[in-house]
N, C-alpha and C positions, 0 to 999 in steps of 0.2 A: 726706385723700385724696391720693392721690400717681400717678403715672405708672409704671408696674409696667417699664417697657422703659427707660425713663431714669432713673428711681428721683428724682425730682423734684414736692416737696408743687408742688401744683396749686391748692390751696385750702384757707384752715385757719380756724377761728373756734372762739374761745376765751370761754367765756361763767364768770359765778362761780358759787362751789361750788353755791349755793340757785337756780339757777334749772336746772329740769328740762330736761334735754338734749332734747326732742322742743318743746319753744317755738323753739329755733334752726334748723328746718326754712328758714326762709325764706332764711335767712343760705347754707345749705348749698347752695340750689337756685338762686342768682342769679348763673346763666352766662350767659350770650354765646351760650355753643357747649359746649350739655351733654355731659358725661364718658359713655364707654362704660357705668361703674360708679362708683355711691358705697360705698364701703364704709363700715360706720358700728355704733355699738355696740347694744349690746340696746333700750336707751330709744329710738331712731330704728324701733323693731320694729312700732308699731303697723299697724295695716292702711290707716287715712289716710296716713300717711305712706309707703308703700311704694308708694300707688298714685299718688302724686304724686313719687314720683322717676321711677316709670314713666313716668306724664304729659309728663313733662320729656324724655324719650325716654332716659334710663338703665335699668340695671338695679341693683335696693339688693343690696346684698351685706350682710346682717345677721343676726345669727344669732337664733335664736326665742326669746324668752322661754320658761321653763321654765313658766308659765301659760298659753299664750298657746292659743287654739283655732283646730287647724288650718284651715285653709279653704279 
């Protein structure tokens, strides 16, 4: 995630190859003082997860799984 006006990561969490990107939710959401947006890759797409960035008071920036049912 980065700061789109200063162009400065803000937050970064690096997890290994074998562990599915959508276990590191908690990592991604532990601000202070939650981001306008997270932007984050298709695995972060779930529908739990998108409403807990919501929750957080951001907005996910993710793009949809090619499976995924609209909602």
């Amino acid at each position: 995630m980065h700061d789109t006006f200063c162009k400065l990561v803000l937050h970064l969490a690096i997890s290994g190859g074998q562990l599915h990107d959508g276990k590191m939710i908690d990592c991604i959401l532990n601000w202070s003082k939650p981001p306008l947006a997270i932007v984050a890759d298709k695995a972060y797409g779930s529908a739990r997860i998108r409403r807990e960035i919501k929750d957080e008071g951001a907005l996910p920036v993710i793009p949809a799984k090619a499976n995924a049912n609209p909602s």
